[in-house]
Backbone as CSV, one residue per row, in Angstrom:
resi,resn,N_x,N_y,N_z,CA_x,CA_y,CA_z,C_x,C_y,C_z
1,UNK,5.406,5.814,-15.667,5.665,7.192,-15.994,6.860,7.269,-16.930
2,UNK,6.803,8.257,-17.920,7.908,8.553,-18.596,8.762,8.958,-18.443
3,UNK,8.200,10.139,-17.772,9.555,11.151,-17.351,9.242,11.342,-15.708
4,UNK,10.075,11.909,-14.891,9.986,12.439,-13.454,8.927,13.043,-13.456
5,UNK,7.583,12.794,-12.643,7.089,13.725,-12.256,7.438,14.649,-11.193
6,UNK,7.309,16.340,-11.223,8.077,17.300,-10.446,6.583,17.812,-9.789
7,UNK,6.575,18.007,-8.647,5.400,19.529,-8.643,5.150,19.824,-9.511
8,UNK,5.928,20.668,-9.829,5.736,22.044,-11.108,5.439,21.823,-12.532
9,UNK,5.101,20.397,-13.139,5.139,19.356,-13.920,4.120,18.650,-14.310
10,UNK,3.012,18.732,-13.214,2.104,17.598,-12.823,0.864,17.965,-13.668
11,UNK,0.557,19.386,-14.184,-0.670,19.983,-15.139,-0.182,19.832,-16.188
12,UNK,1.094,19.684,-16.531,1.799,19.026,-17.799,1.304,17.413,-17.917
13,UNK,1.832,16.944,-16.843,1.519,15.485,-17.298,-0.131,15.119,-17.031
14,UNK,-0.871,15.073,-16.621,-2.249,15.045,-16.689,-3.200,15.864,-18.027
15,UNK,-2.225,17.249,-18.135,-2.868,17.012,-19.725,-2.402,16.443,-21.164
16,UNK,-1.302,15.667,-21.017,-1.297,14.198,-21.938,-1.708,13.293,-21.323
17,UNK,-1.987,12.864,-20.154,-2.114,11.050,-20.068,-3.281,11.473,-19.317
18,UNK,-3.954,11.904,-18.588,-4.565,12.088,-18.094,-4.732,11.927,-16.642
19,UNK,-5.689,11.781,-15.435,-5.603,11.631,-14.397,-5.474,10.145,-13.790
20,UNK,-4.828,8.992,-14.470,-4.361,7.432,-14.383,-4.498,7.376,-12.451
21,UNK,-3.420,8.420,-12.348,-2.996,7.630,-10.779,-3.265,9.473,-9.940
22,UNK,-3.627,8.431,-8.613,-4.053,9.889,-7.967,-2.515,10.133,-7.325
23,UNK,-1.968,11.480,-7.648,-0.840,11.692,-7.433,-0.441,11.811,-5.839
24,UNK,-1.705,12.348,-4.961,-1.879,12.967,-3.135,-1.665,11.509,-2.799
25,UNK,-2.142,10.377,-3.532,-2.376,9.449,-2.886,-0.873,8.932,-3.026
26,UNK,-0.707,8.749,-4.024,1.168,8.047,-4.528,1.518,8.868,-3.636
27,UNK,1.788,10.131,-3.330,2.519,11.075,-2.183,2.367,10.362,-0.757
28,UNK,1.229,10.073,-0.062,1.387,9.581,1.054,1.642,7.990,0.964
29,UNK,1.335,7.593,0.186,1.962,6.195,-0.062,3.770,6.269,0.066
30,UNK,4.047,7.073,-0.935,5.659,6.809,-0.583,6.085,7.392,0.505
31,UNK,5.554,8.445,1.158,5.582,8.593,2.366,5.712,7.501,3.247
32,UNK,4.801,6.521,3.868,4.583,5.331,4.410,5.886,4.941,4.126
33,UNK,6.347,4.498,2.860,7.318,3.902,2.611,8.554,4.190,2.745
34,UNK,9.154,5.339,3.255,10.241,6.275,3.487,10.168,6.042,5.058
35,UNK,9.320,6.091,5.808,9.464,6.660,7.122,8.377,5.414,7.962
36,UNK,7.910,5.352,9.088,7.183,4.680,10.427,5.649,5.419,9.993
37,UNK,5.254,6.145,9.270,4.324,6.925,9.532,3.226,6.103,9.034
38,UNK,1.748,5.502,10.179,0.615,4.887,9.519,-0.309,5.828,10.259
39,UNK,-1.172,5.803,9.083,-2.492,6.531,9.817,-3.695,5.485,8.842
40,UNK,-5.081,5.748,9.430,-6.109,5.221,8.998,-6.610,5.843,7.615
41,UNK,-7.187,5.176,6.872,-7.573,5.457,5.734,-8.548,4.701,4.950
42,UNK,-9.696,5.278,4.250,-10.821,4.642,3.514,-10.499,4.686,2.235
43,UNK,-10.747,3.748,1.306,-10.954,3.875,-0.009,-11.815,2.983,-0.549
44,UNK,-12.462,3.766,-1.906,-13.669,3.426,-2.535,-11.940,2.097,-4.217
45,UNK,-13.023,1.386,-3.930,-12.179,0.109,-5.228,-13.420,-0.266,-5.975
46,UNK,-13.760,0.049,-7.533,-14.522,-0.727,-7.694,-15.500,-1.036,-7.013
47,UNK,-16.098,-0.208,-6.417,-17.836,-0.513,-6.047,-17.485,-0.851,-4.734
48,UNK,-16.070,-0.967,-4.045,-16.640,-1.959,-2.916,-15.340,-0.598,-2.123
49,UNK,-15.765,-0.612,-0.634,-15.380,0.507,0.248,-13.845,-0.229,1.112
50,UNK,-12.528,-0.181,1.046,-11.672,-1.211,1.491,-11.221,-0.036,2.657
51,UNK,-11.319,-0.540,3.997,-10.814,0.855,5.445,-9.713,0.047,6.347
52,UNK,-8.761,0.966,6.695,-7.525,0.307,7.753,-6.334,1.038,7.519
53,UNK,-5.447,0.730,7.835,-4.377,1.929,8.235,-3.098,1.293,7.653
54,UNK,-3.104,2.393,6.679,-2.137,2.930,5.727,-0.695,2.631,6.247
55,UNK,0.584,1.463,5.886,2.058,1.315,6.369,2.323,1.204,4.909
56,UNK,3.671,0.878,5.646,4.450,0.701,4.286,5.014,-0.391,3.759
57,UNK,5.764,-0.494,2.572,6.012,-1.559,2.192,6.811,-2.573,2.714
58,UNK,7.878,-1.892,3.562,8.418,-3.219,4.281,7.410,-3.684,5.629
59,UNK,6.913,-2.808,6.225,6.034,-3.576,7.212,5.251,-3.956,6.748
60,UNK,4.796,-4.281,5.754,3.472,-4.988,5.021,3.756,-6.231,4.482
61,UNK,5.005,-6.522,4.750,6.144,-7.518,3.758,6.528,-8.470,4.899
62,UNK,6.854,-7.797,6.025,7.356,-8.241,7.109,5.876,-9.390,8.123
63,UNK,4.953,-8.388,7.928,3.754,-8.731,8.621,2.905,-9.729,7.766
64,UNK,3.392,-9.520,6.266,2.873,-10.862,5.567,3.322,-11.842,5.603
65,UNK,5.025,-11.958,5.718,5.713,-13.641,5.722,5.476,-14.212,7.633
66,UNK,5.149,-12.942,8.841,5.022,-13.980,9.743,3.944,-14.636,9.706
67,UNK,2.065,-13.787,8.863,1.534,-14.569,9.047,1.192,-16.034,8.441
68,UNK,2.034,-15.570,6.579,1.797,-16.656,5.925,2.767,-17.852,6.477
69,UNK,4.031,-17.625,6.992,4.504,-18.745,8.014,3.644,-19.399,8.538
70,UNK,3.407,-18.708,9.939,2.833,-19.425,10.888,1.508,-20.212,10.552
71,UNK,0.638,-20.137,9.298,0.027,-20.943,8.689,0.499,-22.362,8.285
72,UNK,1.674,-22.153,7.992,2.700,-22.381,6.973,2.627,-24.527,7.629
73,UNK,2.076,-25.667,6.942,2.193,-26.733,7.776,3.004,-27.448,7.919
74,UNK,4.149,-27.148,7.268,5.254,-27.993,7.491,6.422,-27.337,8.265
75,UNK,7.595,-28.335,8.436,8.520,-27.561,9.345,8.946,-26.557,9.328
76,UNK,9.499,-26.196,7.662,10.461,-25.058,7.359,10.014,-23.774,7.506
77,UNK,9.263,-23.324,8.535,8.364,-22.072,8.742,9.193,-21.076,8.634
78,UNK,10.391,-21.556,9.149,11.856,-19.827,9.335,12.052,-20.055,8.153
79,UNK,11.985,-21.133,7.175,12.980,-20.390,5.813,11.739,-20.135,4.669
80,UNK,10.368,-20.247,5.470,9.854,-19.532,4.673,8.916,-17.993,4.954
81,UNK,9.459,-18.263,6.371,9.370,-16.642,6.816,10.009,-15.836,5.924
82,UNK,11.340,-15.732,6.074,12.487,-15.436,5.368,12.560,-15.045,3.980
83,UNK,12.258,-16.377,2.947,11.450,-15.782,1.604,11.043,-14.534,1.462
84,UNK,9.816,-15.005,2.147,8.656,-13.757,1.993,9.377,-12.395,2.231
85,UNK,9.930,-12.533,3.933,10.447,-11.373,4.067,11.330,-10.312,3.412
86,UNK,11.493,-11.345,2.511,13.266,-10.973,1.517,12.227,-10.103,0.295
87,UNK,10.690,-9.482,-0.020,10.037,-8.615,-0.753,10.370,-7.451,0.197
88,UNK,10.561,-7.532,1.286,10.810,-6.243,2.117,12.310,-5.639,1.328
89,UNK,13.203,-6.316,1.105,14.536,-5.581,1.169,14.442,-4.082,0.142
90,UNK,14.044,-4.277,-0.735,13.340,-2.988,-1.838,13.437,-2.182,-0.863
91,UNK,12.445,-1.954,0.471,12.286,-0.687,1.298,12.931,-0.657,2.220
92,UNK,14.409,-1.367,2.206,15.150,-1.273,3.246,16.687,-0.196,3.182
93,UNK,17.057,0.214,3.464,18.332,0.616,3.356,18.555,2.225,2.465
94,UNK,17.302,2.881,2.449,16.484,3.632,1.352,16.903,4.844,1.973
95,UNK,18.049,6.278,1.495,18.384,6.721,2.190,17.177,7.815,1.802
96,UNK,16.846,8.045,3.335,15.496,9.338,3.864,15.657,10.364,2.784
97,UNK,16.609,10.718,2.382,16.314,12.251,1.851,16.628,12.046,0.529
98,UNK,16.941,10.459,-0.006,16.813,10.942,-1.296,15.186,10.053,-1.665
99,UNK,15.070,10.911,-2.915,13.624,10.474,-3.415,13.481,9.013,-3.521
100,UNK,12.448,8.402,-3.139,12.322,7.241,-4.006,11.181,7.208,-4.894
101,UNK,11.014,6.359,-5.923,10.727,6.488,-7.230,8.963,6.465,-7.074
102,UNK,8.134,6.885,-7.562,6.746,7.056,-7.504,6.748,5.381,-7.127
103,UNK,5.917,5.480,-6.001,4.979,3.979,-5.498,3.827,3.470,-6.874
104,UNK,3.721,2.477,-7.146,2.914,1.890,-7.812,1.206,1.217,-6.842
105,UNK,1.997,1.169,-5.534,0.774,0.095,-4.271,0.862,0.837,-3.162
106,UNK,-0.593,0.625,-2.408,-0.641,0.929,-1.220,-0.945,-0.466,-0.402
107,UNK,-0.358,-0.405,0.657,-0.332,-1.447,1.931,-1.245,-1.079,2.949
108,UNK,-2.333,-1.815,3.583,-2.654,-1.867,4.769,-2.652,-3.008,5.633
109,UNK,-2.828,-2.724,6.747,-3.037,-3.845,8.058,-4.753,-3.075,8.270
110,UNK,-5.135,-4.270,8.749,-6.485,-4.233,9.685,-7.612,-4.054,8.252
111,UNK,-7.125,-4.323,7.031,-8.435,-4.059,6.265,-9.445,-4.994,6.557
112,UNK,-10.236,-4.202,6.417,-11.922,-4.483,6.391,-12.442,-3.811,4.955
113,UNK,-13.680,-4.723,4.128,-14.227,-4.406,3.162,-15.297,-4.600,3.424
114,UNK,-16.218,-3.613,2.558,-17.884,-3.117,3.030,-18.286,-3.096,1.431
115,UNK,-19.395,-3.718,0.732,-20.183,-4.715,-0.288,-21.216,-4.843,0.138
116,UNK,-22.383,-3.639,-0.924,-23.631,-4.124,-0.481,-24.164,-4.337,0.868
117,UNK,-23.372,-3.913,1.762,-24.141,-4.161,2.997,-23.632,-4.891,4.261
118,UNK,-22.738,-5.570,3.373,-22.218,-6.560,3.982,-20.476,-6.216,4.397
119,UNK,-20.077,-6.519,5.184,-18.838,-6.711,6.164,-17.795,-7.810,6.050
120,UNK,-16.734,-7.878,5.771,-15.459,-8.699,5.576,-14.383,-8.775,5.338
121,UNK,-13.340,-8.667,5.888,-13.761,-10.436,6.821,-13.617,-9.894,8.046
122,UNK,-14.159,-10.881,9.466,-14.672,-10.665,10.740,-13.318,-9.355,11.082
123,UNK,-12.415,-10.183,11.298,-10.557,-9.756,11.611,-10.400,-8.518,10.697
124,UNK,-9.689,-7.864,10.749,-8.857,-6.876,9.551,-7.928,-8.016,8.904
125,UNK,-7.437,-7.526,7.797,-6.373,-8.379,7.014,-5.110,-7.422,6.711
126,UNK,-4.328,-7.837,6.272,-3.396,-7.292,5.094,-3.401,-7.350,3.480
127,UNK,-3.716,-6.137,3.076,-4.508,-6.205,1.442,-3.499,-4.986,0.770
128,UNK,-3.188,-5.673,-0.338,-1.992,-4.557,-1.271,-2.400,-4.852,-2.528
129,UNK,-2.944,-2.799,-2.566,-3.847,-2.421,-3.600,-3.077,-1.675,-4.825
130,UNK,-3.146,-2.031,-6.142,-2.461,-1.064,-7.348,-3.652,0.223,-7.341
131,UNK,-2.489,1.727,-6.955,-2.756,2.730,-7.053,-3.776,3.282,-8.436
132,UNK,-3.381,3.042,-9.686,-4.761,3.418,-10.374,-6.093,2.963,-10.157
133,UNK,-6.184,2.242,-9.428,-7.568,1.316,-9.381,-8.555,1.965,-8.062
134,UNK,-7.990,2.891,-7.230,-8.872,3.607,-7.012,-9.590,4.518,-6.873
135,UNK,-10.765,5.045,-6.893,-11.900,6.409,-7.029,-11.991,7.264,-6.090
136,UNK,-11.499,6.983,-5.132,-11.646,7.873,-4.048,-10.800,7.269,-2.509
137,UNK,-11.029,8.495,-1.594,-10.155,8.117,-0.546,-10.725,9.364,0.279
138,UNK,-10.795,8.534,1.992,-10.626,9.625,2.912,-9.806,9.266,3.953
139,UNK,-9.153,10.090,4.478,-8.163,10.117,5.478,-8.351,9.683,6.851
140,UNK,-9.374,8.303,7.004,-9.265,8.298,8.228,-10.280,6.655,8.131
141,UNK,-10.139,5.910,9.016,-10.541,4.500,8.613,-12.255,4.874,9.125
142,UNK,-13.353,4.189,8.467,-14.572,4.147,8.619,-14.840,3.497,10.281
């Protein structure tokens, strides 16, 4: 973005650039990311349906270095917990009431993707999606 997008702003900027990023969606995204708040959520990507519940960026950060650790085959599992974890600090320390800057990604736990018919993977995952890339969305996991 160029300039701040405001409320009062937003029929301004969509009629130069057009509708790029869904703005409701960047809204509850940085939401997530400000505060504890997850709820379930569907979205259409490119042909394929991705469902699971909407956190934020440090718990998505946090929940990625324990699992890529504990994969992890050699000893140094804590210092590469740690690494990972250290993408969290961005959403740490973020004071509540002041703005933070339009989200670019949304984070989930428990995704599941639906293709043709088909179901995957068995488990939910953790999958972090760039906000223009998707067509649609409903508020509540399939």
């Amino acid at each position: 973005m160029t300039d701040e997008v405001s409320s009062g702003n937003i029929e301004t900027k969509l009629a130069y650039d057009g509708s790029s990023v869904d703005w409701f969606l960047q809204r509850l995204s940085n939401l997530t990311n400000s505060s504890d708040l997850e709820f379930g959520i569907t979205l259409q990507v490119s042909g394929t349906t991705v469902t699971g519940t909407l956190i934020g960026g440090e718990k998505y950060f946090k929940l990625f270095a324990e699992s890529f650790s504990q994969a992890w085959p050699y000893e140094d599992k804590e210092e590469i917990r740690d690494a990972f974890e250290s993408n969290a600090d961005i959403y740490k320390n973020v004071d509540k009431d002041e703005d933070l800057p339009p989200t670019q990604y949304v984070h989930l736990k428990d995704a599941l993707f639906f293709d043709g018919g088909y179901k995957f993977p068995n488990e939910g995952t953790l999958w972090r999606g760039v906000l223009p890339r998707f067509y649609g969305h409903i508020h509540k996991e399939a």
